[in-house]
DSSP file (Angstrom, degrees, kcal/mol; ACC not computed):
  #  RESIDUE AA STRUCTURE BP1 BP2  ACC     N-H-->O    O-->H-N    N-H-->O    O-->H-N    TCO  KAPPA ALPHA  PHI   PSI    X-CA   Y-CA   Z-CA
    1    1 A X              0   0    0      0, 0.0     2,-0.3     0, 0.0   162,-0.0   0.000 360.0 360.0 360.0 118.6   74.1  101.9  100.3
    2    2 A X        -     0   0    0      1,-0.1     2,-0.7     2,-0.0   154,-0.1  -0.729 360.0-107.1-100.1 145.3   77.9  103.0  101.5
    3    3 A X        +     0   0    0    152,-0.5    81,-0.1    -2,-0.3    84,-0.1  -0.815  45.0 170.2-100.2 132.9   78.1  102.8  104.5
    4    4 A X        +     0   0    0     -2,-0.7     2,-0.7    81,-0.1    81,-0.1   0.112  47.0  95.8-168.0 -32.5   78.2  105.9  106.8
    5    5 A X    >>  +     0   0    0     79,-2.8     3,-1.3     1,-0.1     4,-0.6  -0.500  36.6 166.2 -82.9  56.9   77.9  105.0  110.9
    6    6 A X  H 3>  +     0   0    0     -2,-0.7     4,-1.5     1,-0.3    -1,-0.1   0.057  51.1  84.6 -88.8  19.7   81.4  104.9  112.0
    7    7 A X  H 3> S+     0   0    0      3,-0.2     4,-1.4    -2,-0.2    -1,-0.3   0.513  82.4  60.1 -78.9 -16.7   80.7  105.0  116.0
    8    8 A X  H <> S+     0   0    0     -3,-1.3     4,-2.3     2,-0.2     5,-0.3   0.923 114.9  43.2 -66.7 -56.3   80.1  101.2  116.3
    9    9 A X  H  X S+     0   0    0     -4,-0.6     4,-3.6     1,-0.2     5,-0.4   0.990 115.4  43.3 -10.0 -86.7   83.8  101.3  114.9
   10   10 A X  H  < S+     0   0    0     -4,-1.5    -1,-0.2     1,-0.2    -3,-0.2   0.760 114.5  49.6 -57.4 -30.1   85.3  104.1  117.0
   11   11 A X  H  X S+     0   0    0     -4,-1.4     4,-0.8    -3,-0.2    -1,-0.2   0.485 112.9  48.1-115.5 -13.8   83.6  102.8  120.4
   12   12 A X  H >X S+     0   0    0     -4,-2.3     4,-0.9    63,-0.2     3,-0.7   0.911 116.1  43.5 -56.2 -59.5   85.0   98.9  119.9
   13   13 A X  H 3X S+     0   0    0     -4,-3.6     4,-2.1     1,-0.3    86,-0.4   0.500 116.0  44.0 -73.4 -10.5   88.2   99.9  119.2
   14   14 A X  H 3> S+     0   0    0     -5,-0.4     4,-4.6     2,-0.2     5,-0.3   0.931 118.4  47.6 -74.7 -63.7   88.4  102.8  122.1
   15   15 A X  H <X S+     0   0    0     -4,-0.8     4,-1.5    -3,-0.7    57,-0.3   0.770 114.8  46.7 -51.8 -39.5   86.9  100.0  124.4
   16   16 A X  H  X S+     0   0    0     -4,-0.9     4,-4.6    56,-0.2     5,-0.4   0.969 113.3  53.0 -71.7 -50.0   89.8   97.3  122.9
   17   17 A X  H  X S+     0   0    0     -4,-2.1     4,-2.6     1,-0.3     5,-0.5   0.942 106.9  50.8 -60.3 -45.1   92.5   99.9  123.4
   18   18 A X  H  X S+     0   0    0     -4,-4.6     4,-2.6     1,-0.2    -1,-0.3   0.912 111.8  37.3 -25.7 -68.2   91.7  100.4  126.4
   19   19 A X  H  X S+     0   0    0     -4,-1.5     4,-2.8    -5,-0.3    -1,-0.2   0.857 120.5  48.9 -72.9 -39.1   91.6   97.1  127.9
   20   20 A X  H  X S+     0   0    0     -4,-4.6     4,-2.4     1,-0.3    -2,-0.2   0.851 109.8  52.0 -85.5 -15.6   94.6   95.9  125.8
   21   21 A X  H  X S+     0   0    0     -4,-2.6     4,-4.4    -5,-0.4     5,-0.4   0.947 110.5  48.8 -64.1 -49.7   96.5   99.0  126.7
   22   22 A X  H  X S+     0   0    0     -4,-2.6     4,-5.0    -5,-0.5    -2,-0.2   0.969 110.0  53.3 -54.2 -36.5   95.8   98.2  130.7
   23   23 A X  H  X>S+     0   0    0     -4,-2.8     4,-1.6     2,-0.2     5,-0.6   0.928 102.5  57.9 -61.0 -51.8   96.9   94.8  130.1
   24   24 A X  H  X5S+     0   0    0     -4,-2.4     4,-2.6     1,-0.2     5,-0.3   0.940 115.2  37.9 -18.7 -72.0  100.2   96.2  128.6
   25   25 A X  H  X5S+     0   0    0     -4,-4.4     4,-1.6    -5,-0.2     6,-0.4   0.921 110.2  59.8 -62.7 -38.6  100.8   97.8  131.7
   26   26 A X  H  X>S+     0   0    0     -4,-5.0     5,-1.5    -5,-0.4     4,-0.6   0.968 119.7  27.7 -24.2 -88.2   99.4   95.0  134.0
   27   27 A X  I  <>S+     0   0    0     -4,-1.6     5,-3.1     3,-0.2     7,-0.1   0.659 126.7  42.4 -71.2 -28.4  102.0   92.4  132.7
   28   28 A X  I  <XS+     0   0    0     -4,-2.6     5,-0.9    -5,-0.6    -1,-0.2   0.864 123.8  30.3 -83.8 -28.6  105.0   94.7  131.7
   29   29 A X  I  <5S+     0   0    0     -4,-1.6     7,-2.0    -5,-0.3    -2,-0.2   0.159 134.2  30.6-127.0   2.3  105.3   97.2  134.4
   30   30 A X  I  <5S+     0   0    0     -4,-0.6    -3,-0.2     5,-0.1    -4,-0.1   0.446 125.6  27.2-138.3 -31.9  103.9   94.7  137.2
   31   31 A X  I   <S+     0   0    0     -5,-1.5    -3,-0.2    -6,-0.4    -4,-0.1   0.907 126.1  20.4 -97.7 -52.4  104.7   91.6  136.4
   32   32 A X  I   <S+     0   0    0     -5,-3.1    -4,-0.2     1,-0.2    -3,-0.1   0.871 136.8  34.9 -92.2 -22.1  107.8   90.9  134.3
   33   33 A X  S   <S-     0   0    0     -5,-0.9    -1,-0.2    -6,-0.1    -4,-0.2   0.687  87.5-159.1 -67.7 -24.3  109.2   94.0  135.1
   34   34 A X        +     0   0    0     -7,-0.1    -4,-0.1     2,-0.1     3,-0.1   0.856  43.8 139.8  48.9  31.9  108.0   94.5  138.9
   35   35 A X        -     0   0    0      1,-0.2     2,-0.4    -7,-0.2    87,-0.3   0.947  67.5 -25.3 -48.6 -60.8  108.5   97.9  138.7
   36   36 A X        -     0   0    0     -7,-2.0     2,-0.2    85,-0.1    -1,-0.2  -0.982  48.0-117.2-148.3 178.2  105.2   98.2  140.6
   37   37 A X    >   -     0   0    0     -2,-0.4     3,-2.0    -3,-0.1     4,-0.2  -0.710  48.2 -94.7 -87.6 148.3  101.7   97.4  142.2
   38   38 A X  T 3  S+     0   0    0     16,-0.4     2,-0.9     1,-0.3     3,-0.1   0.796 125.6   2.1  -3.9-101.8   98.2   98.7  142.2
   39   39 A X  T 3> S+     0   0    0      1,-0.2     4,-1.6    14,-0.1    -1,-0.3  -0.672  75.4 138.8-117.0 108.0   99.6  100.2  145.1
   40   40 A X  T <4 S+     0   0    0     -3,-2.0    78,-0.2    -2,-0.9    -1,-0.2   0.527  78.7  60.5-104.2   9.3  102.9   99.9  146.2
   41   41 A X  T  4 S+     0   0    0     76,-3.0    -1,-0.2    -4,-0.2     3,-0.2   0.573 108.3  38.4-121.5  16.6  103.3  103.0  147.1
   42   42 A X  T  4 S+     0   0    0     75,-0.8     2,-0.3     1,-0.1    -2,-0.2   0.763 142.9  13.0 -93.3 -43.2  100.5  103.3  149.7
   43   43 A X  S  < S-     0   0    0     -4,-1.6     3,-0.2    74,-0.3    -1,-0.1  -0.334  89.1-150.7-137.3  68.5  101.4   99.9  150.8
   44   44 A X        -     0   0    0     -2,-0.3     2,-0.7    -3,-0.2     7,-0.1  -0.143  29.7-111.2 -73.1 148.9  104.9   98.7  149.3
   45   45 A X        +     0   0    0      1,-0.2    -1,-0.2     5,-0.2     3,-0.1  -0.301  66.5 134.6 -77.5 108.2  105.1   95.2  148.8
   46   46 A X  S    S+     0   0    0     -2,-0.7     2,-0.4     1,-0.7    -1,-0.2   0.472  72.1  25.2-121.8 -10.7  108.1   94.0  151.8
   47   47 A X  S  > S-     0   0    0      1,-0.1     4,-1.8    -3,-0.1    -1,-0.7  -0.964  95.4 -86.4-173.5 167.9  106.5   91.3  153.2
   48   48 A X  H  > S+     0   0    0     -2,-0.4     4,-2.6     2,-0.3    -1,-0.1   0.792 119.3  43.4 -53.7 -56.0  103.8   88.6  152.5
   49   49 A X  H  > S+     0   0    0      1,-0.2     4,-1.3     2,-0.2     5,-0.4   0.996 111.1  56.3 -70.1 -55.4  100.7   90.3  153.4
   50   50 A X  H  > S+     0   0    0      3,-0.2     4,-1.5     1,-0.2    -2,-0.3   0.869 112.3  39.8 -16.3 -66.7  101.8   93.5  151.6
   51   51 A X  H  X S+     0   0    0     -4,-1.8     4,-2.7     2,-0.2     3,-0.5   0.952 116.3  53.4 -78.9 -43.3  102.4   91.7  148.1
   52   52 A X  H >X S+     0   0    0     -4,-2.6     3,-2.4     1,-0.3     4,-1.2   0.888 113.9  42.5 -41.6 -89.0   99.0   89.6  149.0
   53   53 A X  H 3X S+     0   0    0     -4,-1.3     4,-1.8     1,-0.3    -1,-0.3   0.706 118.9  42.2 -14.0 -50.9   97.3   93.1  149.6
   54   54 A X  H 3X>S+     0   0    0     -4,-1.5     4,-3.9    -3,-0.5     5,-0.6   0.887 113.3  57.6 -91.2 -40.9   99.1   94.7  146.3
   55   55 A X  H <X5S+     0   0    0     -4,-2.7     4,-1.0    -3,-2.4    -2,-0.2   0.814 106.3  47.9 -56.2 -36.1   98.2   91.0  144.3
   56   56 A X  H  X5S+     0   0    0     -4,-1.2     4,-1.4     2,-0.3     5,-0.3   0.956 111.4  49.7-108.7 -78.4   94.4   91.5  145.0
   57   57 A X  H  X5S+     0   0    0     -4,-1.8     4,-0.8     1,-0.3     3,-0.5   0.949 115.1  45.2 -43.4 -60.4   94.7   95.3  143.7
   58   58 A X  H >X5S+     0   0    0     -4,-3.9     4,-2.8     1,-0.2     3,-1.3   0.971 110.4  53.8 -51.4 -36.3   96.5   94.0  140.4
   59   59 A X  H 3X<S+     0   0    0     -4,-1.0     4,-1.2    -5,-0.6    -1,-0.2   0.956 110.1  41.9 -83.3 -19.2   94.1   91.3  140.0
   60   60 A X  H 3< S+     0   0    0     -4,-1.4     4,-0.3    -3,-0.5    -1,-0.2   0.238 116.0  56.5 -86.9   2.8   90.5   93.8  140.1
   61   61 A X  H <X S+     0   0    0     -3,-1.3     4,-3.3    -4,-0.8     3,-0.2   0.751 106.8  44.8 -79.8 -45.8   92.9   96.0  137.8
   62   62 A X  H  X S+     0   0    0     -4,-2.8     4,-2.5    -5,-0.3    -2,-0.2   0.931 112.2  56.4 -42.8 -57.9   93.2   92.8  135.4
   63   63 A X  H  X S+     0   0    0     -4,-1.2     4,-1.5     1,-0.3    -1,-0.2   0.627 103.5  49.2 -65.2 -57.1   89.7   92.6  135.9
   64   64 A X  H  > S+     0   0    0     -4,-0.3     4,-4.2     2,-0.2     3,-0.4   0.947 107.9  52.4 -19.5 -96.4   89.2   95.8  134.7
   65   65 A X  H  X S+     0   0    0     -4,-3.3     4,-2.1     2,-0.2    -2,-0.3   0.843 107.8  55.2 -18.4 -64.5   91.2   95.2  131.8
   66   66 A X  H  X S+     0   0    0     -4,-2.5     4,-2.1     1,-0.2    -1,-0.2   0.727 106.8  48.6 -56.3 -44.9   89.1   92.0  131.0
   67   67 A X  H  < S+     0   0    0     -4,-1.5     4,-0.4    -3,-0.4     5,-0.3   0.812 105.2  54.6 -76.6 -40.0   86.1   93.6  131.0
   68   68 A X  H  X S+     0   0    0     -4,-4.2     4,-3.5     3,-0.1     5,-0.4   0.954 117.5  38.4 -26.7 -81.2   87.2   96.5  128.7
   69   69 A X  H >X S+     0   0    0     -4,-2.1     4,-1.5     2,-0.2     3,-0.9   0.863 114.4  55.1 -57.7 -66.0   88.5   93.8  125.8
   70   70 A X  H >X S+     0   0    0     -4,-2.1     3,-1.6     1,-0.3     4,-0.8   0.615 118.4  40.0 -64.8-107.9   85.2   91.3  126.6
   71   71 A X  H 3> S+     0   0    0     -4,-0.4     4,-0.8     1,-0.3    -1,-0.3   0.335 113.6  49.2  19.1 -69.6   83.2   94.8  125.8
   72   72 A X  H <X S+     0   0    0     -4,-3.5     4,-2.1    -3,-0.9    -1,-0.3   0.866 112.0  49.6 -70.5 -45.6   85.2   96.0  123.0
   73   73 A X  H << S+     0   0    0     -3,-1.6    -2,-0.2    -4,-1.5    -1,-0.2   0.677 108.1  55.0 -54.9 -32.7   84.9   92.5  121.4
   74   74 A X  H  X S+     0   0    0     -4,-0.8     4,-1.7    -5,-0.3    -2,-0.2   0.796 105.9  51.8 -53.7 -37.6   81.1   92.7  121.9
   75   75 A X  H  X S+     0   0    0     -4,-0.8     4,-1.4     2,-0.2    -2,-0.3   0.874 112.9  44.7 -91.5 -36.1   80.9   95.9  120.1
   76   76 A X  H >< S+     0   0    0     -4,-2.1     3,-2.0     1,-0.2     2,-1.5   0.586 107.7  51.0 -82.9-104.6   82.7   94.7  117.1
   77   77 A X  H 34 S+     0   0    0      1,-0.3    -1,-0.2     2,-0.1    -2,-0.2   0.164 113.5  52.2 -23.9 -33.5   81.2   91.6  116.6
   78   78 A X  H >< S+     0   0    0     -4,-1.7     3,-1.0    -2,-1.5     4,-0.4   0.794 112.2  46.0 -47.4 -41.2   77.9   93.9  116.9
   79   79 A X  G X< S+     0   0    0     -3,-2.0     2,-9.9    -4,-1.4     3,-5.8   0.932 105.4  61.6 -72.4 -92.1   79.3   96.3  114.2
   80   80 A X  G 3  S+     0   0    0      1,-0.3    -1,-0.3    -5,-0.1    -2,-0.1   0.538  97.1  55.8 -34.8  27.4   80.3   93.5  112.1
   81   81 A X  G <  S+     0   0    0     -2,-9.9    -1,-0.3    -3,-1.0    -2,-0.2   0.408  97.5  81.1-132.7  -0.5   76.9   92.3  111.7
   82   82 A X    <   -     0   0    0     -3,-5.8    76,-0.1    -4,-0.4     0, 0.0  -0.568  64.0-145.9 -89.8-172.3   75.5   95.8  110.3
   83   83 A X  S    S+     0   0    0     -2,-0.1    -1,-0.1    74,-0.1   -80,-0.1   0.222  87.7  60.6 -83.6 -32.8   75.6   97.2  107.1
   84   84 A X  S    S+     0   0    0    -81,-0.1   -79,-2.8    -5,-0.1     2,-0.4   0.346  84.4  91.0-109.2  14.4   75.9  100.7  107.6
   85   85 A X  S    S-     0   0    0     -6,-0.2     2,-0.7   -81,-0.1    73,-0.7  -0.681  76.1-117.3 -98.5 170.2   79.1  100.7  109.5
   86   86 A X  B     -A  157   0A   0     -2,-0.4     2,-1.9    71,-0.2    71,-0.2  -0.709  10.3-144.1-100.9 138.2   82.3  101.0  107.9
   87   87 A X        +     0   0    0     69,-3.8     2,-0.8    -2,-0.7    68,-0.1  -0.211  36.3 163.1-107.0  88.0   84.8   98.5  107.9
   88   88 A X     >  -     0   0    0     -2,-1.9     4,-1.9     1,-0.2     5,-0.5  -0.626  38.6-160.0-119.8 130.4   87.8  100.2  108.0
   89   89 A X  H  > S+     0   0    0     -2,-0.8     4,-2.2     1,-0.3     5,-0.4   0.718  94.6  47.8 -11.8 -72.3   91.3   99.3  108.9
   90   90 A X  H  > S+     0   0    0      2,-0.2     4,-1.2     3,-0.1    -1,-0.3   0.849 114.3  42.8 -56.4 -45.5   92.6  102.8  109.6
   91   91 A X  H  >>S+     0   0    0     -3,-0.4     4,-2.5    57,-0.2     5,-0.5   0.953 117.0  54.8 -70.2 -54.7   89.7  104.1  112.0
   92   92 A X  H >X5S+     0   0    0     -4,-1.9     4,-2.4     2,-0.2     3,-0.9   0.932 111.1  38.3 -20.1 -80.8   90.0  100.6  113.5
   93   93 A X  H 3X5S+     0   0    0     -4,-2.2     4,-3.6    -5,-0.5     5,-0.2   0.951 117.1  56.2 -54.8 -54.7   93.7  100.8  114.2
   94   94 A X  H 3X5S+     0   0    0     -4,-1.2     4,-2.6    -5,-0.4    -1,-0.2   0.859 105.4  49.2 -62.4 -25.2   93.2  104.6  115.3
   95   95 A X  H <X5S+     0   0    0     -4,-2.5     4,-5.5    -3,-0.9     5,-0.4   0.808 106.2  52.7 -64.6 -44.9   90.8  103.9  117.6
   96   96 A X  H  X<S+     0   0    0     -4,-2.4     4,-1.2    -5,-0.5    -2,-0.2   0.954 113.7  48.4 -33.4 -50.4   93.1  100.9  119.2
   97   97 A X  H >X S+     0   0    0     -4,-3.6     4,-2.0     2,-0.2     3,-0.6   0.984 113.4  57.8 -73.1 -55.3   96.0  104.0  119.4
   98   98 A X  H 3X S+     0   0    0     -4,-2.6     4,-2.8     1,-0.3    -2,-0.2   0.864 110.7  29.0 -90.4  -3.7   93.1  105.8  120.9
   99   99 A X  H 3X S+     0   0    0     -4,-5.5     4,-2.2   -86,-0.4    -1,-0.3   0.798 114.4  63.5 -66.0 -25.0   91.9  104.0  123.8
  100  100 A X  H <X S+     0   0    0     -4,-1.2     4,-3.4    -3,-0.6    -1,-0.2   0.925 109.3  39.4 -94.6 -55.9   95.2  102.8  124.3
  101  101 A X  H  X S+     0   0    0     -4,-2.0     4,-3.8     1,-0.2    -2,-0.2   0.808 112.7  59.0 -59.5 -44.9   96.4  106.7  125.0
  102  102 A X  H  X S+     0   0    0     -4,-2.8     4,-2.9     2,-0.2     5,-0.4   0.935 102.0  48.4 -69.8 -36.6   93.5  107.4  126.8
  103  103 A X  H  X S+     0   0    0     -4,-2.2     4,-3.1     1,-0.2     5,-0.4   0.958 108.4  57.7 -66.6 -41.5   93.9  104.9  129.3
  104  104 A X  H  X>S+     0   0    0     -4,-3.4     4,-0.9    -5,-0.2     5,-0.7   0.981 113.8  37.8 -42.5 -74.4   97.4  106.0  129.7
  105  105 A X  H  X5S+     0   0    0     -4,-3.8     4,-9.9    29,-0.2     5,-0.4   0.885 116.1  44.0 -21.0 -75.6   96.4  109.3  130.5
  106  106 A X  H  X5S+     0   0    0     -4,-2.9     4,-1.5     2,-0.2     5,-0.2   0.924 122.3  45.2 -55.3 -36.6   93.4  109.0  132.5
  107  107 A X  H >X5S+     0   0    0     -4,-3.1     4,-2.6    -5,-0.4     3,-1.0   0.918 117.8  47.8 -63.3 -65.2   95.5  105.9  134.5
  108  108 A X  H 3X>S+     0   0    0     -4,-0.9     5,-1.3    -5,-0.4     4,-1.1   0.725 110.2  45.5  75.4 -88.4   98.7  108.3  134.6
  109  109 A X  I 3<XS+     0   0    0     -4,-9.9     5,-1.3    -5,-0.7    -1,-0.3   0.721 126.4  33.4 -77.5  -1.7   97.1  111.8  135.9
  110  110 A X  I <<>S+     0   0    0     -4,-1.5     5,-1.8    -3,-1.0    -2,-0.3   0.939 125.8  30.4-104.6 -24.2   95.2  109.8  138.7
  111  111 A X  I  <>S+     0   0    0     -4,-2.6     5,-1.0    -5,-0.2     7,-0.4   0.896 133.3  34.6-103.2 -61.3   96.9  106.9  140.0
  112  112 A X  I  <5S+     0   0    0     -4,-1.1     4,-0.4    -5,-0.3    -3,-0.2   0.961 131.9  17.1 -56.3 -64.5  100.5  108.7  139.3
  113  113 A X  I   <S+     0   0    0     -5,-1.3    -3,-0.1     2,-0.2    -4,-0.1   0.988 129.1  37.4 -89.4 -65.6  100.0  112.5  140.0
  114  114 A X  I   <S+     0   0    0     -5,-1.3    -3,-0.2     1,-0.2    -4,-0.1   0.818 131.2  18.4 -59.6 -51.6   96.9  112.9  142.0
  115  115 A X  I   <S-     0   0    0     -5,-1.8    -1,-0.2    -4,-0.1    -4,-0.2   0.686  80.6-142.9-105.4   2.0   96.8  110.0  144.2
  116  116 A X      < +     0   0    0     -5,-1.0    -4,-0.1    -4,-0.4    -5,-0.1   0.371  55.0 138.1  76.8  -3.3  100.6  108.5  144.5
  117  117 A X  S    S-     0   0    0     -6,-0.4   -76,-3.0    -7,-0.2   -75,-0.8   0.848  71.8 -12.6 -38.8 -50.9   99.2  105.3  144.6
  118  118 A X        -     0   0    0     -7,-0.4     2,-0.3   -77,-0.2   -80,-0.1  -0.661  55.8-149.9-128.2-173.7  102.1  103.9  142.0
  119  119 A X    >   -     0   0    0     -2,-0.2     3,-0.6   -82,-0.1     8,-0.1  -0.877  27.7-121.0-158.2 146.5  104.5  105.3  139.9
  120  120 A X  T 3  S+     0   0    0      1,-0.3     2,-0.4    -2,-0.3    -1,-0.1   0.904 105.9   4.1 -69.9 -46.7  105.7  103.6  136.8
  121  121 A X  T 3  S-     0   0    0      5,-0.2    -1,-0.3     4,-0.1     2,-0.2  -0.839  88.7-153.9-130.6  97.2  109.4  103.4  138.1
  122  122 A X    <   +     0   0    0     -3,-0.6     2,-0.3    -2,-0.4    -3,-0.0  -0.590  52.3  43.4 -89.7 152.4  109.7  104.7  141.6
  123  123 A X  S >  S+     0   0    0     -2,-0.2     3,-1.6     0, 0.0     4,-0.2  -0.946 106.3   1.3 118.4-150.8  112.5  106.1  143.1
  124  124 A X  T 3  S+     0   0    0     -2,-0.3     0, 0.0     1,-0.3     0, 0.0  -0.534 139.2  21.9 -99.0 147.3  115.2  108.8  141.7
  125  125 A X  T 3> S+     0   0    0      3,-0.0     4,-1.9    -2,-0.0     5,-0.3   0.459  82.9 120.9  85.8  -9.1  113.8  109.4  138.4
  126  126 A X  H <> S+     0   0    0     -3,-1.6     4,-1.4     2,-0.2    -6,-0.3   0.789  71.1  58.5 -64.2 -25.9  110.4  108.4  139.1
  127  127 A X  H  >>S+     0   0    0     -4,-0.2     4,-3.7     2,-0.2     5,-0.5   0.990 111.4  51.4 -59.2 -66.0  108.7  112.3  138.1
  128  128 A X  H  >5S+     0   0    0      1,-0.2     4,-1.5     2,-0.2    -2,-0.2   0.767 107.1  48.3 -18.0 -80.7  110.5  111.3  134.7
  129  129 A X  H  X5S+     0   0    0     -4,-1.9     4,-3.2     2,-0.3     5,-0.4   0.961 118.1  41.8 -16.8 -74.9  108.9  107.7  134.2
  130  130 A X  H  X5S+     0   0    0     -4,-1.4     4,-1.2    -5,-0.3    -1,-0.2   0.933 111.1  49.8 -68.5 -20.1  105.5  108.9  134.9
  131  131 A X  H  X5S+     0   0    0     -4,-3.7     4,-1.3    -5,-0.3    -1,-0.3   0.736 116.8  48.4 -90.5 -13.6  105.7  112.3  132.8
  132  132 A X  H  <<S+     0   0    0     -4,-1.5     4,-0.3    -5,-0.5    -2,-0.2   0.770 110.6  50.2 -79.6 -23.9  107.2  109.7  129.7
  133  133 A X  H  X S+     0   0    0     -4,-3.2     4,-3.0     2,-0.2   -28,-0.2   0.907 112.9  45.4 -79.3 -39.4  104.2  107.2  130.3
  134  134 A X  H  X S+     0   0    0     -4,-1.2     4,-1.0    -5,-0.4   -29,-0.2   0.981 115.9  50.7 -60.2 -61.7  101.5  110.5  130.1
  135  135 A X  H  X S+     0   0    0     -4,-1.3     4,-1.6     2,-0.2    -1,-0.3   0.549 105.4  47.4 -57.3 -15.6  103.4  111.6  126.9
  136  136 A X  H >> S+     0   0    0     -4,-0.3     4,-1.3     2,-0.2     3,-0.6   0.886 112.9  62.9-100.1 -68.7  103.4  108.1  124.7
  137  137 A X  H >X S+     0   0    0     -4,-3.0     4,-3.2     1,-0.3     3,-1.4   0.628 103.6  38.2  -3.4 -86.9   99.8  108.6  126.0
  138  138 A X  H 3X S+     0   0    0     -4,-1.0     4,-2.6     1,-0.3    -1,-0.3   0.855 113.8  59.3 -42.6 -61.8   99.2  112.0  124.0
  139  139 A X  H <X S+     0   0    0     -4,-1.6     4,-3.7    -3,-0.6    -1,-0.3   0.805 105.8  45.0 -44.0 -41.8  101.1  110.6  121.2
  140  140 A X  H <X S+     0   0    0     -3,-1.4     4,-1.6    -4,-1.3    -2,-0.2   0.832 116.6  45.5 -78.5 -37.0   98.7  107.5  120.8
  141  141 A X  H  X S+     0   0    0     -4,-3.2     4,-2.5    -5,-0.4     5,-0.3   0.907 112.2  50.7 -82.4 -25.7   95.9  109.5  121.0
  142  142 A X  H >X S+     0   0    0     -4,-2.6     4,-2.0    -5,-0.3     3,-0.9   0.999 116.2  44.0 -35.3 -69.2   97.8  112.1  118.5
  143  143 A X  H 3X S+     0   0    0     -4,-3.7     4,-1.0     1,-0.3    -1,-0.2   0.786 109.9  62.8 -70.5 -22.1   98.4  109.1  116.0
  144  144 A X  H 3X S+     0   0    0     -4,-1.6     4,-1.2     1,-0.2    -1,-0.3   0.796  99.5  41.3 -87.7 -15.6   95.1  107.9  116.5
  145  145 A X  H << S+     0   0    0     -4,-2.5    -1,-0.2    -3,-0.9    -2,-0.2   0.581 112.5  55.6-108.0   6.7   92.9  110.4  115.4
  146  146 A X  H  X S+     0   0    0     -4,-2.0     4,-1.2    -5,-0.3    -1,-0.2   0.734 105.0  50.7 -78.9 -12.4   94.9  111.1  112.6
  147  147 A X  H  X S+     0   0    0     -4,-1.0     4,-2.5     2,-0.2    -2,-0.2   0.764 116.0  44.9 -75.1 -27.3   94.6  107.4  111.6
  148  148 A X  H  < S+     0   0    0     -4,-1.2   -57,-0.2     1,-0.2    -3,-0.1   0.486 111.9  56.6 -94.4 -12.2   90.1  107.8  112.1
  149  149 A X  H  4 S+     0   0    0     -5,-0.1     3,-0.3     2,-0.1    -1,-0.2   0.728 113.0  30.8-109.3 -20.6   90.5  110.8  110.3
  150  150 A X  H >< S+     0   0    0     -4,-1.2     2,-1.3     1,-0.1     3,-0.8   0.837 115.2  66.5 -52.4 -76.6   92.3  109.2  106.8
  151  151 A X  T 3< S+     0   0    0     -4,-2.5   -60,-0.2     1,-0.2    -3,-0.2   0.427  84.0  79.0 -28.3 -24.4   90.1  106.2  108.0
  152  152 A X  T 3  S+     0   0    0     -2,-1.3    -1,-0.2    -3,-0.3    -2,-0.1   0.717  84.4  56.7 -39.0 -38.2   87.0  108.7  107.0
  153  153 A X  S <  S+     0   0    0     -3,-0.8    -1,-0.2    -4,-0.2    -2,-0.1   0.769  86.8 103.6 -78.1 -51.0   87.3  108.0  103.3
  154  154 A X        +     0   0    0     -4,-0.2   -66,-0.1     1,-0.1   -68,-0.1   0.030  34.5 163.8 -48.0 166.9   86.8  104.2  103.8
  155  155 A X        +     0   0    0    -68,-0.1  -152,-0.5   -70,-0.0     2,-0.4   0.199  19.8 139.0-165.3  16.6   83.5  102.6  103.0
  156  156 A X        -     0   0    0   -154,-0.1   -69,-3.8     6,-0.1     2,-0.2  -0.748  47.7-138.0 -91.6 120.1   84.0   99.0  102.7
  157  157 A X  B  >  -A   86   0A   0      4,-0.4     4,-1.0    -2,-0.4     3,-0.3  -0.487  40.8 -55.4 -98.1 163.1   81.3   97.5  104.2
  158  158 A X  T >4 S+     0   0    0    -73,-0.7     3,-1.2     1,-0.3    -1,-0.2   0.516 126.3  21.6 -14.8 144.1   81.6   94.3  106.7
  159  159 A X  T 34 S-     0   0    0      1,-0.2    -1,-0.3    -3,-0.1    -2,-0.1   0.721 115.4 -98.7  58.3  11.4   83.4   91.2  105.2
  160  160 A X  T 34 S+     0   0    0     -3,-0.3     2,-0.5    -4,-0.2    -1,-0.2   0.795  79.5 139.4  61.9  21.2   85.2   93.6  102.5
  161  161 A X    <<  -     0   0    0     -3,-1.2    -4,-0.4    -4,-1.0    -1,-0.1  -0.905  57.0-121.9-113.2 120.2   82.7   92.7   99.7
  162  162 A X        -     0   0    0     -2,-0.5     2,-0.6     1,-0.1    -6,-0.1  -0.065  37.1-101.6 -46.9 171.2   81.9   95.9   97.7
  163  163 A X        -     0   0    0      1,-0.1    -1,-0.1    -3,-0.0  -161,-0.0  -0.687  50.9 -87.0 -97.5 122.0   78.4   96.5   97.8
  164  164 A X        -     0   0    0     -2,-0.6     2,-0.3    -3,-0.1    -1,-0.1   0.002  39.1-110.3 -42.1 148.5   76.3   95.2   94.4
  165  165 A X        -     0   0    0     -3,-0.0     2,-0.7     2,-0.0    -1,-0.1  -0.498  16.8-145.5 -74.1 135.7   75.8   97.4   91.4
  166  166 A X              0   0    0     -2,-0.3    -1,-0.0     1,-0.1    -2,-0.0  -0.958 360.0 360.0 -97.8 119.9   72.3   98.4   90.9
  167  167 A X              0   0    0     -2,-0.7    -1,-0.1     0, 0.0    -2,-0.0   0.324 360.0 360.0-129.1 360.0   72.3   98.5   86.9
């Protein structure tokens, strides 16, 4: 039987990108850079209760995050245990690219443009920042569904062992 169901695939790997994307942004763009908060720019962080307040938004973003990747890890370990999905490496990875992009986006046009809550580097240049963050977005999801469409062709089913010959 080749196997043929490639949405157990496509819905970890969105679900992984996702989460591992937010965490990208979590740790790079709030912590070790401190570019910003949840929201720092409804309540920028000057003083103690301010950063408390903005700490408490990052951490139910984390949260967020966590539960994306615990999800996405559910759903593969579910996939790996069927038969009819395929286990491939390219749709895999292309899904990664696209969750990863989508969360840019969707985080991007609501939290940047629509409500001002943050900005990826506020301050002169900040329009910039946030219209580069949207775009790597669009790209990931670009690269990704060209990686889930080669990935189409694969058939190797869980654990990489061709499937026995009927002779």
């Amino acid at each position: 039987m080749r196997p043929t169901h490639r949405g157990a695939i496509l819905s970890s790997g969105i679900l992984l990108g996702t989460g591992l994307g937010g965490f990208v942004d979590g740790i790079l763009f709030h912590q070790i850079l401190q570019w910003h908060n949840m929201l720092s720019s409804v309540r920028p962080p000057t003083d103690l209760v301010a950063m408390k307040y903005n700490m408490v938004w990052d951490g139910l973003f984390h949260a967020f995050t966590w539960t994306m990747v615990s999800l996405g890890v559910a759903r593969l370990w579910l996939a790996g245990k069927r038969s009819d999905v395929p286990w491939s490496t390219r749709t895999f990875l292309g899904s990664l690219a696209v969750g990863w992009g989508l969360f840019n986006v969707v985080e991007g046009t609501i939290d940047h443009e629509l409500l001002g809550i943050h900005h990826v580097h506020p301050g002169e240049g900040q329009l910039a920042w946030d219209l580069g963050f949207l775009a790597f977005g669009l790209l990931a999801i670009g690269l990704g569904r060209s990686l889930i469409r080669a990935g189409s062709a694969d058939a190797t089913p869980p654990g990489g062992l061709a499937p026995p010959s009927v002779e």
